[in-house]
Structure formats: C-alpha cells, structure tokens
N, C-alpha and C positions, 0 to 999 in steps of 0.2 A: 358301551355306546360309542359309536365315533363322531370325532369332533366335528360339530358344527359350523363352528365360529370363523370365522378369514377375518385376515387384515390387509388383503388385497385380492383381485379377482383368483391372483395363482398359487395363492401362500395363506397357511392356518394360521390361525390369530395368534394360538399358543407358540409355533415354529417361530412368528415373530416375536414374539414377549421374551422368548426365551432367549435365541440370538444374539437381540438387542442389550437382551442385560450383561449378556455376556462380553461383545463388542464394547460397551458405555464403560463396562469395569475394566476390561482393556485398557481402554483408550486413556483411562485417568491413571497420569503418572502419579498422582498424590496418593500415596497408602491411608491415610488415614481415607480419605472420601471414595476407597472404592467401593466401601459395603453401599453407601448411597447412590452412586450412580447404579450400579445395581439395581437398586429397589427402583431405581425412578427406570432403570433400563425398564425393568421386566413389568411395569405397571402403567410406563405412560401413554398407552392406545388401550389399557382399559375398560373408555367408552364403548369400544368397538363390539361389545360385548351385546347394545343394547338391539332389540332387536329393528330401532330405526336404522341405524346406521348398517346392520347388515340387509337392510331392504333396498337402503340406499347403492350397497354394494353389487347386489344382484338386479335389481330392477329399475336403477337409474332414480329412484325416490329419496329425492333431496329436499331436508327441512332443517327447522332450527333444531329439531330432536337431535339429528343425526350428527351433528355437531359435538366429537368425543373429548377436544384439549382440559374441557373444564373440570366435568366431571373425571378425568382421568386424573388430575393436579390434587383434587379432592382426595381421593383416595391414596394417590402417592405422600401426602402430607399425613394422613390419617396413618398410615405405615411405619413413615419416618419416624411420628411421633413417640410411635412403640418401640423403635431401634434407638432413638435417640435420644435422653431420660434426661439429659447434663443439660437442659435449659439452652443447649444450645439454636442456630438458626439455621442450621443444616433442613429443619424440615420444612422451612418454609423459605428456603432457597430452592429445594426440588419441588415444592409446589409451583412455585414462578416459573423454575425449567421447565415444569411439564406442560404449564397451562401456556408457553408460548413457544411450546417447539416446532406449530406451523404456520409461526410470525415472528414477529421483531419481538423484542422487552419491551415492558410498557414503564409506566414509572407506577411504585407500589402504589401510590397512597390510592391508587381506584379501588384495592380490597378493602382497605378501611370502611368502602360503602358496607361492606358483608355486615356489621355491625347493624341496619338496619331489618334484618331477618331474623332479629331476635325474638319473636314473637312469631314466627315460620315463616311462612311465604307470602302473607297476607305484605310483606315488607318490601315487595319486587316493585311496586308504583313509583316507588319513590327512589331505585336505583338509574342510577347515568346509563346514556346507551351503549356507552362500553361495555358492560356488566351485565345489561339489562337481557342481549340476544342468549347470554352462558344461563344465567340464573336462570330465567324467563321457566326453561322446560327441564330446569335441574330437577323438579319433584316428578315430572312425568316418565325422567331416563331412571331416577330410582328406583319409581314403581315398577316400571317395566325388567331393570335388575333384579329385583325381590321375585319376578315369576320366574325366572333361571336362574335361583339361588345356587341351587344344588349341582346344576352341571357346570357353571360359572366358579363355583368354591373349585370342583375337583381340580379344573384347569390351573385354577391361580397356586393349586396347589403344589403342583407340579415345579414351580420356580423356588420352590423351597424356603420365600421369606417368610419369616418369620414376622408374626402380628397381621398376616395380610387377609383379616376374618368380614367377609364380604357384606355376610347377616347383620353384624355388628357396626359396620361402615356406614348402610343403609338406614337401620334404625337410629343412628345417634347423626344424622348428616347436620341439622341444627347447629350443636355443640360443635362438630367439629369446621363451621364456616364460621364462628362467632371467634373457636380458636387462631382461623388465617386471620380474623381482623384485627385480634391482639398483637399475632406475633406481627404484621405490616407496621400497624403503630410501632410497635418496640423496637421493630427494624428500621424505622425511618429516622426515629430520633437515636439510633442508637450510632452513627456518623460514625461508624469504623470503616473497615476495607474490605466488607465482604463481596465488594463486587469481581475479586478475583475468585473468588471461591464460586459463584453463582456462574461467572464466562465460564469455569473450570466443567460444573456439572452440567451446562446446557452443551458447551461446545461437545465434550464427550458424548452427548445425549445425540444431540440433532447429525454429528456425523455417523454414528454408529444406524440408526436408523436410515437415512439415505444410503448408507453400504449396503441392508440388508435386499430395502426395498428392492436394490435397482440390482442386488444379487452378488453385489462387487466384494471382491475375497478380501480380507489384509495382505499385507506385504513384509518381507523381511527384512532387516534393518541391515546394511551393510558398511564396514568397514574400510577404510582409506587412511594409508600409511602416514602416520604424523609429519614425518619428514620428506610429502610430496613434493612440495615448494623446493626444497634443497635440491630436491633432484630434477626439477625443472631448471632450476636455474644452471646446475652443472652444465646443461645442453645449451640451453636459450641464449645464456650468456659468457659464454666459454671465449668468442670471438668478438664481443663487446668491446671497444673502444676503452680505455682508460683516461677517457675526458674529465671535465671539472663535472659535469651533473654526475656520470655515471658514477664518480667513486666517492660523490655524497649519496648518492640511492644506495651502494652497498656497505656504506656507511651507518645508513637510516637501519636497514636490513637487520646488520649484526646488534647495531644498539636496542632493537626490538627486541631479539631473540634471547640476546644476556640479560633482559630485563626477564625475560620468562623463569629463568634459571634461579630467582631471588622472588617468585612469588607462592604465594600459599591460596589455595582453596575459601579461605574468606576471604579474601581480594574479591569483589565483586565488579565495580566501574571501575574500566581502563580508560586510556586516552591515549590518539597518537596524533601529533599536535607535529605538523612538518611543512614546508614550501610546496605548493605546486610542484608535479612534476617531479618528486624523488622518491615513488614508486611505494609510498604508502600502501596501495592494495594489496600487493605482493606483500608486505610485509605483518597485515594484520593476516590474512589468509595462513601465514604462515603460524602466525604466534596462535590464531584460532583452531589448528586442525592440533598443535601440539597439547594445545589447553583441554579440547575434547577430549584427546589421550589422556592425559593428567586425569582426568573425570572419570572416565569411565575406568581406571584402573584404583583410584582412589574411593568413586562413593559408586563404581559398580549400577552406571547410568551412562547410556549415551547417547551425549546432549547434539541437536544439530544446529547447524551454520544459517541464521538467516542474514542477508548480506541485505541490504535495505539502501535505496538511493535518492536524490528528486525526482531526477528523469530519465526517460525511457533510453533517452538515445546514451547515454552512459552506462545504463544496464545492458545492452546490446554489446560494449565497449568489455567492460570486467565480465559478462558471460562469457566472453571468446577467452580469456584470458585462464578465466578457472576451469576451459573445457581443455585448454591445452597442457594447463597445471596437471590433473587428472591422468588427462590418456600418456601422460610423458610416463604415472610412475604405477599405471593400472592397464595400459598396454589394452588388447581386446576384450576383454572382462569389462572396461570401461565402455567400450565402444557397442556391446552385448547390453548391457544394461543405465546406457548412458541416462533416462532419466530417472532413475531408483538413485544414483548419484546426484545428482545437479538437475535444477528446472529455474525457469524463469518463467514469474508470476507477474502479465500484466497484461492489459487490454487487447496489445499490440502483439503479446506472444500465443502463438500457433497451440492448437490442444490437440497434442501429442505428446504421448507416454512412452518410452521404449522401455522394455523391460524383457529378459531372456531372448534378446535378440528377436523378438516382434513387438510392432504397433498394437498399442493397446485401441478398444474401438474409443471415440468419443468421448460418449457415456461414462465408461469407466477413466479416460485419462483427466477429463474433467475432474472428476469426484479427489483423484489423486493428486491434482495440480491445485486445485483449490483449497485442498485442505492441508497445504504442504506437505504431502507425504514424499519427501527426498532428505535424504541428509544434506543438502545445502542447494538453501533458494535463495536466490537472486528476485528482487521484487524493488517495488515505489516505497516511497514513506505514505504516501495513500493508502496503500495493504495494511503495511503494518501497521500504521498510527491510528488507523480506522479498526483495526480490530484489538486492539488492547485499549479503546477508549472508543469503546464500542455499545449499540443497539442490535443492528441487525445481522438475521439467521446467516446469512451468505458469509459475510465479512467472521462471524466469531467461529465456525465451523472449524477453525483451524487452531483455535487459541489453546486446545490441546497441544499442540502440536510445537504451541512456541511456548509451553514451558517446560524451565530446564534448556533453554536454547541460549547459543551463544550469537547477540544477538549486535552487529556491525551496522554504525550508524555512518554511512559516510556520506561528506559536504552537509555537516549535519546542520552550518548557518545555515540554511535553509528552510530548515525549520521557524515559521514566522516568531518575531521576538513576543509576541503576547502569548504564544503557549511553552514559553520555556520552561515554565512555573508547573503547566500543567505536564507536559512530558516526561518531565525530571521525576516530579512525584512520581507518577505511574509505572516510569520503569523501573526506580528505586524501592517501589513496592514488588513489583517483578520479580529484581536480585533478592526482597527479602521473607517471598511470601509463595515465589512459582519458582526457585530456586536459578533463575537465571543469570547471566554476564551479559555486562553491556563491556562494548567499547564504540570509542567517539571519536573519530576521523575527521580534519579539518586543518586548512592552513589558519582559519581565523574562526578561534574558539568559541564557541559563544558560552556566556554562561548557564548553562543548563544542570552542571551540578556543584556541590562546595568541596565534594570530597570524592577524588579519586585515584589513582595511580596514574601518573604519565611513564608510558613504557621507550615512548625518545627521550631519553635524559638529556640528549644533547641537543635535543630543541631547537636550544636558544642560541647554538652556535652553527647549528645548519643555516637559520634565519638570519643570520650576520654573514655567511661569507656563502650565500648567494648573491649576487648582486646582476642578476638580467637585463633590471628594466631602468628606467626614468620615467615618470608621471608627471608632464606638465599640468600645473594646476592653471584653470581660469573659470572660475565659478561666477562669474558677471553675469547676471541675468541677461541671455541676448533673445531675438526674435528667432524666425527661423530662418529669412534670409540672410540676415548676418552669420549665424552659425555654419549652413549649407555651406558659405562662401568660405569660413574660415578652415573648414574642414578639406573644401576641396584646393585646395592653397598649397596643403601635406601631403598630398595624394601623388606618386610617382610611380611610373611604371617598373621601375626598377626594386620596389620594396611591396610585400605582401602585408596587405590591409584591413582589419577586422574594425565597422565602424555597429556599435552596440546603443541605440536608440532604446527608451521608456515604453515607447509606445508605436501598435502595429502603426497607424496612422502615419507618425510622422518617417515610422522607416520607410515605410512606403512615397511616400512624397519625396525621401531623399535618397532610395534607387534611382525613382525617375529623373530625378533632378542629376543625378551623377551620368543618366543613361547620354543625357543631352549636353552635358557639359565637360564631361572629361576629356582633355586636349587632344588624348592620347586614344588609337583603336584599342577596342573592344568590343569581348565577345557575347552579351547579356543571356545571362541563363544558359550555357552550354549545355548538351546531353550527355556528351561524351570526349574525351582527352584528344579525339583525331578532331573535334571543331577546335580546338583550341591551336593553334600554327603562331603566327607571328603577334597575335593579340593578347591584350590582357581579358580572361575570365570573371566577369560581374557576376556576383550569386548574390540570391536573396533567399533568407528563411526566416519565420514565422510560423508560429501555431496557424495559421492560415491557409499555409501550402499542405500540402497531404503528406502524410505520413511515408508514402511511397516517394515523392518527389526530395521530400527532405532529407530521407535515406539514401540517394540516390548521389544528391550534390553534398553531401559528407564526404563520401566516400571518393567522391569526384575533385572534390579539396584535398583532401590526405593524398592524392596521385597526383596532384600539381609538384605539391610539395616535394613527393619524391622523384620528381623531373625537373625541379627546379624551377615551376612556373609560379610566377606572382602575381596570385589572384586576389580580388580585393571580394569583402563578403560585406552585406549590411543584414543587420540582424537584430533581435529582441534578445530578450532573455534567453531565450529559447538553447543559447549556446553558453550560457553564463560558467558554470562549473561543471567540474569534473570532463569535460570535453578533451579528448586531444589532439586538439588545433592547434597549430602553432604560426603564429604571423610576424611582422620586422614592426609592424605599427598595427598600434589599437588605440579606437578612439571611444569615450564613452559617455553620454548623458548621465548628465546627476543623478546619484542612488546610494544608496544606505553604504558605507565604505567598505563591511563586508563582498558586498555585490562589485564594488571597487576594483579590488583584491584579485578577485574570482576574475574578473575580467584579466587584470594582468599576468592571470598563469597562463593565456595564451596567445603572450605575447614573449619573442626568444624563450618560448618554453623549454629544447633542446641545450640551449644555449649556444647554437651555433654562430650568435654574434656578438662581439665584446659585450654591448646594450641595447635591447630593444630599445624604444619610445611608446610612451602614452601619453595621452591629451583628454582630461577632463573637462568637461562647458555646461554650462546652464543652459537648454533652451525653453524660454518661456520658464512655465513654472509646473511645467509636467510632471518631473517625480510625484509630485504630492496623490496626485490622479492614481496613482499605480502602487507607490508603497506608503504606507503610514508617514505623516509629515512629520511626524518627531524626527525619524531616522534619517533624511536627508539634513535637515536643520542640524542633528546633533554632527554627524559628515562635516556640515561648511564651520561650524564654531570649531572643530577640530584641527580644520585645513586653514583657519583663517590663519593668511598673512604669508602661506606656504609657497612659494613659484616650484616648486618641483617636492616630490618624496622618490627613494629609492627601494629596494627591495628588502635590504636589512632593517628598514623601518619599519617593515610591516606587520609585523607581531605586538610590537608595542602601541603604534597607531591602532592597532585590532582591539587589544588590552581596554585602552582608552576609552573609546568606542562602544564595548561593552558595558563596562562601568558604568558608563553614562546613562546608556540606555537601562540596566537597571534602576539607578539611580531615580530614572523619572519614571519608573513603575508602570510595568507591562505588564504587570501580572492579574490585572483586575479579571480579564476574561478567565484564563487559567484560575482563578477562585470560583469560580459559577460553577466549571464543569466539573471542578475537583470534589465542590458539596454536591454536585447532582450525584457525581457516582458515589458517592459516601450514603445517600439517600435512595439511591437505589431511582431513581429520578431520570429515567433512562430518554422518558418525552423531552429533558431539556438538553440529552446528549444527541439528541438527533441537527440541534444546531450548531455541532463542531464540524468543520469541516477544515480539511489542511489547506485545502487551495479555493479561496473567497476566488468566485469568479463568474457570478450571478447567475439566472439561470438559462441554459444552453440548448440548444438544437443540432443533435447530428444529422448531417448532410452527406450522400455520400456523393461523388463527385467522380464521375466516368473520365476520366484523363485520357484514355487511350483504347483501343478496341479489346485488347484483354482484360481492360474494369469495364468494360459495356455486355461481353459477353459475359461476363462474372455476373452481374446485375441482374440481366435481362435469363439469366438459369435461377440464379437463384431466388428472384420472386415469384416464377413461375413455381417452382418446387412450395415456394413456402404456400401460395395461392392453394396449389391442389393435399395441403396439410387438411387431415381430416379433425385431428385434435389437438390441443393441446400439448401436449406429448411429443409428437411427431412434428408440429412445429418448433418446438422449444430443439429439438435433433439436428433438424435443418440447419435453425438459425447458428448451433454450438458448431457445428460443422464448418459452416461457411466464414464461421468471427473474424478468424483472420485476415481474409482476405477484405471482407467487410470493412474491418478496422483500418487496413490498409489504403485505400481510398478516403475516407471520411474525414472529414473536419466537424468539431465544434464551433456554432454561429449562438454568439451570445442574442436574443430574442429579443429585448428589451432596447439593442441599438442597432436594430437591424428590421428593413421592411424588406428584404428582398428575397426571403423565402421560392424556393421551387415548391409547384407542387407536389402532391403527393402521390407515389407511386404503389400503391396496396397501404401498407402498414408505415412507410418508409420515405422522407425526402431523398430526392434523386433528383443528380443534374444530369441527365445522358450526354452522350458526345454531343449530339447534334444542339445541343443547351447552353455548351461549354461556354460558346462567345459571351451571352446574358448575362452566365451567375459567376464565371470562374476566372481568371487571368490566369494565364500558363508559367509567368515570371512571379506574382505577387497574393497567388492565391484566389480567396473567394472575393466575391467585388459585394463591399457592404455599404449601405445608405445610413453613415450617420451623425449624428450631431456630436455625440461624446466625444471627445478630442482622443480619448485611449483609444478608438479609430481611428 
C-alpha cells in the first residue's frame, strides 16, 4: 500500500520522520545523546499520524484534535524509556524537547498536573489551561491511532527504533503520563545541570526539522589556516610606524601567542586583560584559530569561533577586520565562499549567505545565519547570553552549534554586575559539560570567574607604561547649568572633543546648548567632509538617531580625524567601549568606573599626544536613573579625595572597584535564574534579560526619499501577502533595510507615537518635522529625566 500519511502539503510524513532523525543525530555533537536525539528526531511529529491532523492538512480542518506536539512527546518518552533503562532523565528530557518544539520551554512542574489522570481521563477538569488544550483530546487522537494501528506500526517501523511498539503505546497511555509526572517531580528537585543536556536535544531537534521542512541541505565545514593572523599582519603591518602603542600591541601579540605554546587541552577559561587600544582583537583571533588547530588535531573535533560583543556598531568594526584577516591568507576561496567562513549575527545585519560563489535565497540564508552555521560568528551578547540562558525556539536553535565552540567574550564589563554570578556558572558549565573554551577580553576585568589562565602575562606592565590620559576628578554634585558652563569653558577649537552624558535627555539639552553657545563657528550635524571647510563639526549620537544616520557620522568622525579636523561629538553610551574613536579631550557624567575607563580608551587612543585630558562631574544625581546606585557610589568612595588619576592606575583602580562590588553582593538575581535552570523553570528564565530597558516600540522613520521609497514598496508587498508564509518572506527580505531606519521608543515615557501604517509605526518624510529631529533623533514627550 502507499503511504498515506504527509507532514506537510509536499512531503510524506515517513520522508519526514526519517530525515529529521537523521539531521537531530547530526546535529548532536555529544556521542553519547545521539541515539536520543534520533528517537526524539524520528518520532516527534508522530501526532501527525492522527487522522485530525491530516484533515487538517488537506482540507484546512483545524481543531484541538489536530494538535500533534503532545501526543508526539508521549510517545517519544514511552520510547526513550525502553532505550534508556539507567534511571536516567534522558527520557523525559526528549519528552519536553518534543512536546515544545513548536514553542518556547515551559517550566516542568505543569506536568506534575499529569498526576491527576490517575484514574483515566475522568482527571482532565481539574488540569490548568496549559495542559488542559494537549490532554483535553489526548484519548480521542488515541482512539483515532488504534484504527491505523497496522499501517501506522509499518511506518514507524521503517526508522528502526527500537521499543517504538504503537499498540502497546496506546493501550498503557495511563501508566505512561503518570510516569512524565514522576520523572517532572524527580527532575525538579533533582537541581543538577540538565538544562544543558535538554538546549542540546531541542536545539538539535527544532533545527534539524526547520532544514527539512523548508528543504535546506547541510553544509560542509571548512578549514582556515591557524596562522592566518600572522600572515595578515606580515602585510597589514609591515610599514607600521614603530611608535610607543604600536610596539606594545606587538608586544601584547607575542605575549599571547608564547602563552599558547605552554597550554594544555584542559585549560578551559582564558583571559586577555590589556589597555584600550593594544589590539587585543587581533591577538585573541590569533590565539583562537591556533587553539581550534590544537582541537581538532588533538580530540579530532572542530570547534568554531563565536566572537560575542555589546554593540552593534563594534561588531561592524572587528567584522571588517576578520574579513580582511581571512581573504589576506584564503585569497578567492575566501571571497567564493565568504559566509560558510564568517557571518555577523544581528538585527542590523543583512540575510545574506554566500556560499560557492552565489547568494543563497532568504529562506535558506536565514536558517543558516540563525543557527550559526559559519565557523566564526561575530554576534551581540544578546545572541549569545540569551541563548545559553535560554527559553525560546528562535534563540536555542543554534545552541548546537555553540558547543565545543571557542567562545570570545569581548568588553565583557558590560555584562551587568548582577549577572556575573550567573554567566560565569553557565559558561563554566559549558567548558565542563558542552566541551567548550571561553576567553574574556577586557581592559577592566570584571569578576566573572575565580579560576582562569591570563594569556598577557605582562598585563600588568603594559598597564604601567601606558600612560595617555589624565582624568580630572570633580564629582560635586552640580545642576545642569553649572556643568553646561563648566564644560563649555574646556571646549576649544583647536582640540577634538568627546562629551559622554547619562542620559538621552540631558545630551540633548547639551547639543543645543553648545549649538548656541560655542564662541567659535560650527558646523551642526554635517552630512558630508566637503560641509565641513573652515568650521568645527558638532555631532550628536544616541540610540535615538537611526541606525543609518549613526553609521554615517561615525564613519564621518574617523575622516576628520584623518584630515586632521577637530570635531567635538556629544553622546550616551552609545560610544562607551570598544569603539575606535579617538579625541585630545573627553568629558563624562558619573558612572560605574568601569564605564570610566571605557570612556578614556577614546581619548589619545593612538597616542598621538604626549596626554590626553579628561574631566569627570556630577550632574544632578542622574547616574542612579541609568545604572544601579551601588555602582556609582562605590566609583565616588573609590575617587574620594582624588583631583586627577592617570592611565597606569587603571587596572588597580578597576581591581578595587570590583571587589567592592562583589563585596556588596550582586549576585541575588544570578541565584534565581541559576535555580530556575537547575529546575527546569524555564517561565522564570523568560525574566532575564541582558539589556533592562522597559518595554519598547519600533518606529521606523523615512529620513530621506530612499527610506520613503523603501517604506511605501515594502508595506505595499507586505499588504498584498496572502499568507503567513509569504509575509514572514517579505518581511525577512526587507529586515535590513527596515532595521536600518528604525529606532526603539521606550512606550511607557513617551505619548508621541505616529500612527500606524498597516502592521507598522511609520513616520513618512512628510512627518519628519512632528515626530523626528534631523540632528537629535526622534522628538519624545516626557517626564522621565532618562529623557
């Protein structure tokens, strides 16, 4: 007889079962859990068998019948249970995989209700509505299984598992939902680590199933000479100046690499602990591509590069940099296959795949990019930190993928000091459970682990004979007209100026205020280096201005500089680390002293002058508003009595600093999240988030007639989407350019919403005046001072 059954309009249910298990055991680099992702491959669309769901399929008849995740889990569990004899929790880890592979993790203890079915079905009144839609019609998809016993056995037959007896399934269903209530209880108090083992078999699971669905082949892994960096640098740097930074970066460099030379395989956490500006990236890149060698010639695995940062606009910065590492020692091979090497994973980045010298479509470069399929991604700490301390289907699809990976944490202070407790665990379980490497980048260390290897041994003597800046202390509480005044006092046309405000609000108040008061001409918001002539260049940036504009006056700063023009910039965080900007004077509002620091690496970052200057002030009592009040407080007790610090202090002032802040215990939140995942408690991991910043509305914001024409195609396309499907295409198509216009407008301090344009806030050109400033972003109405 031929099959009947589909798991989609174009594909046999069986074609998929089978695939899937094949792909999920793939995909699982862990030997011991491949026979399980297997069984959970080849069994978890199961349901699909019933003949609701394939009415559903053919005829549009949709009901709670047709509904297959639960009963598919059922069965995957019932399976397990005969493959896995050692009491282990392997089977009711693939039950959870399968029963939430087309959603988020739930948190277990909802199966503990199954315990009320103990007496059959008559027990369904009394379960939560979580539970209640799965269970509700579980006896009617059985019944309905038991009349396709026979042709439903043959199929499952065909995957070869072992225990997978359909009749027996059916008739003991009972027993085996009283057994998911035991193993949920046993699992919740049993507060071990299985939560890697469970990202391991869903991630493997829900990516292997989206390849099939959408048709998307694997890919091959490819190789990149350990010693690319070296040969990079032979070229890059061959006519390098022989200055005071440059010949501690090649300093920094070699001290990396003789570190590599004296390490062993259970070396797990690194650390490269160095100054601003002495080329750090370059030099983990280097020690990482050689380590992977080490790996894959030693334990015959090869691990890839996730290079992990805060922000976007620094990921754009080291992607350029590992795109030219690459083609220096991969030539056109590189340039053929450029993203099977290298991708960058973030809002802002375009989905596009190259691969054998064509664009891959959409669809598939998506599926590829999302689930980091490259040997070395470039991404946010949002990516990674959300999916290794993780809930949701999107974000974990890739957590295949990040173990066994050698995994670069750089300007890692940034990492809020209340999760450093939880971080540290979770990657320390990583190096000891997903077989992964961390290293941890940073001029100002935070404490995040007790035990690791620092591979600058000489640290602490780079940190001593730097000496760039001077940081005038004056932490006096003042207003904002006294500060304005005292700022624009140091302001000269002849020295290049970075003043780094708390908050959008007050940077904004103190653009304007400089727009009207600076003695000297200027040029406000230039577009381009030809307005700029005999004037000083004002720029403003903020998460406020768009994403285009801010890309734009970066790039537009960095060309002053190489012309020798001195532009003054006011700005938030937004520029704080890893940035390279380099100015003669920086000014900065109170902030945790890490964020300090960060600020003075761009300041004579080159060191093109004997000493920069900085100027530290209070204004008002703003930090508190924006970062945790501990951490400024603990800042001024540190600074008290200080009129200046220099550059060779700033490791030990960092030291300080930390301590402290452990000292007064950050760790309370990192214990919540660390029992939720121990618990399997996945409803209380939905409250991590890396960046608190309440809840938000994008906007997108027509700047100029190519985002008006962008706009006005693309909601028209999305408008005549007849489905689901073909909208979700549209919208992946156009992301980029989308993302590129838009700002987030926090909702809760803000009344000044545009309407809405189909699905979508939209300010068109002709809006601009209303909702937008061309100089300072979107124009908001509100009380909150952090406006």
């Amino acid at each position: 007889m031929t099959a009947r059954f589909k798991s989609h309009p174009d594909k046999l249910l069986i074609d998929h079962l089978s695939e899937v298990a094949r792909l999920s055991r793939d995909n699982n680099p862990d030997a011991k859990l491949k026979k399980a992702s297997y069984i959970i491959g080849g069994l978890h669309d199961f349901g699909k068998y019933t003949s609701f769901f394939q009415n559903h399929l053919e005829n549009g008849e949709k009901s709670l019948a047709s509904h297959h995740s639960f009963i598919s889990a059922l069965f995957a569990y019932y399976v397990l249970k005969k493959n896995y004899l050692d009491d282990s929790f392997v089977p009711f880890l693939g039950f959870v995989a399968v029963a939430s592979h087309h959603s988020a993790l739930p948190d277990i203890s909802k199966f503990l209700e199954l315990r009320k079915l103990k007496e059959g079905f008559s027990g369904l009144n009394s379960i939560s509505t979580s539970l209640y839609n799965e269970a509700s019609v579980l006896e009617k998809q059985i019944q309905d299984i038991l009349k396709n016993k026979s042709e439903i056995s043959k199929e499952v037959l065909q995957l070869g598992i072992k225990g997978a007896d359909v009749e027996d399934f059916a008739e003991n269903i009972n027993n085996v939902l009283l057994a998911v209530a035991k193993d949920a209880y046993n699992q919740s108090n049993n507060k071990g680590n299985d939560f890697i083992e469970l990202y391991l078999l869903f991630s493997s699971l829900i990516d292997a199933d989206k390849r099939d669905a959408g048709n998307i082949k694997g890919r091959a892994r490819y190789s990149i000479p350990e010693n690319a960096v070296d040969i990079y640098r032979k070229t890059a740097f061959s006519n390098m100046p022989q200055n005071k930074i440059n010949k501690i970066r090649n300093e920094l460099y070699i001290d990396v690499l003789n570190s590599f030379e004296h390490i062993n395989l259970n070396q797990r956490i690194f650390s490269i602990t160095a100054p601003t500006g002495s080329a750090k990236t370059l030099a983990s890149f280097s020690f990482a591509l050689k380590l992977r060698d080490k790996i894959r010639k030693e334990e015959n695995f090869l691990p890839r590069i996730i290079y992990s940062l805060p922000y976007i606009s620094i990921i754009e910065q080291n992607y350029s940099v590992f795109n030219e590492v690459l083609y220096a020692s991969l030539k056109e091979e590189y340039n053929k296959n450029r993203s099977a090497y290298l991708i960058a994973h973030h809002h802002l980045a375009p989905a596009e795949f190259k691969e054998n010298g064509e664009k891959k479509s959409v669809d598939e470069s998506l599926m590829y990019i999302e689930s980091w399929d490259s040997e070395i991604v470039v991404t946010t700490f949002v990516q990674l930190l959300h999916s290794i301390i993780a809930y949701k289907n999107s974000f974990l699809k890739k957590f295949h993928n990040i173990y066994g990976s050698i995994i670069i944490l750089d300007e890692v202070q940034n990492i809020p000091a209340e999760y450093w407790t939880l971080v540290g665990t979770v990657l320390k379980l990583l190096t000891e459970k997903a077989n992964c490497r961390v290293i941890l980048m940073t001029a100002t260390k935070p404490l995040i682990f007790d035990k690791y290897t620092e591979l600058a041994v000489s640290s602490r003597k780079f940190f001593e004979r730097m000496n760039r800046i001077r940081f005038h202390i004056d932490i006096e509480k003042r207003d904002e007209e006294d500060a304005f005044n005292k700022i624009l006092q140091k302001i000269s046309p002849g020295k290049s100026c970075m003043i780094v405000m708390n908050t959008i609000k007050i940077s904004r108040e103190f653009y304007k205020f400089l727009k009207n008061k600076l003695p000297f001409k200027i040029i406000p918001s230039p577009n381009s280096i030809k307005e700029i002539e005999s004037a000083t260049p004002l720029f403003y940036l903020s998460s406020q201005v768009t994403p285009y504009q801010r890309k734009e006056r970066m790039e537009l700063i960095k060309k002053c500089a190489s012309k020798g023009i001195k532009p003054i910039l006011v700005t938030t965080q937004v520029v704080e680390a890893g940035v390279d900007l380099d100015f003669d004077v920086v000014f900065r509002d109170l902030a945790p002293l890490d964020s300090i620091i960060q600020v003075a690496g761009r300041c004579n970052r080159s060191w093109d002058n004997e000493k920069g200057t900085g100027y530290l002030m209070q204004i008002d009592n703003l930090s508190g508003y924006v970062y945790k009040k501990i951490l400024p407080n603990i800042t001024k007790e540190i600074l008290k009595g200080r009129k200046t610090i220099e550059e060779p202090e700033f490791l030990s002032l960092t030291e300080q600093f930390f301590e402290e802040v452990k000292k007064r215990g950050t760790g309370n939140d990192s214990q919540i999240y660390i029992n939720a995942l121990k618990k399997l408690d996945f409803e209380q991991i939905k409250s991590f988030k890396v960046i608190e910043d309440g809840e938000k509305q994008s906007v997108f914001i027509a700047i100029n007639s190519k985002a008006e024409n962008f706009i006005t195609n693309f909601l028209k396309e999305i408008g005549n989407c007849k489905s689901y499907i073909e909208k979700r295409r549209v919208y992946n198509t156009g992301k980029y350019k989308l993302n590129l216009y838009t700002v987030s407008i926090r909702i809760g301090n803000n009344n000044n919403l545009p309407p809405k344009d189909g699905d979508f806030y939209v300010v068109h050109k002709n809006q601009i005046e209303e909702y937008y400033d061309m100089e300072t972003g979107y124009k908001t109405e509100a009380a909150n001072p952090i406006w």
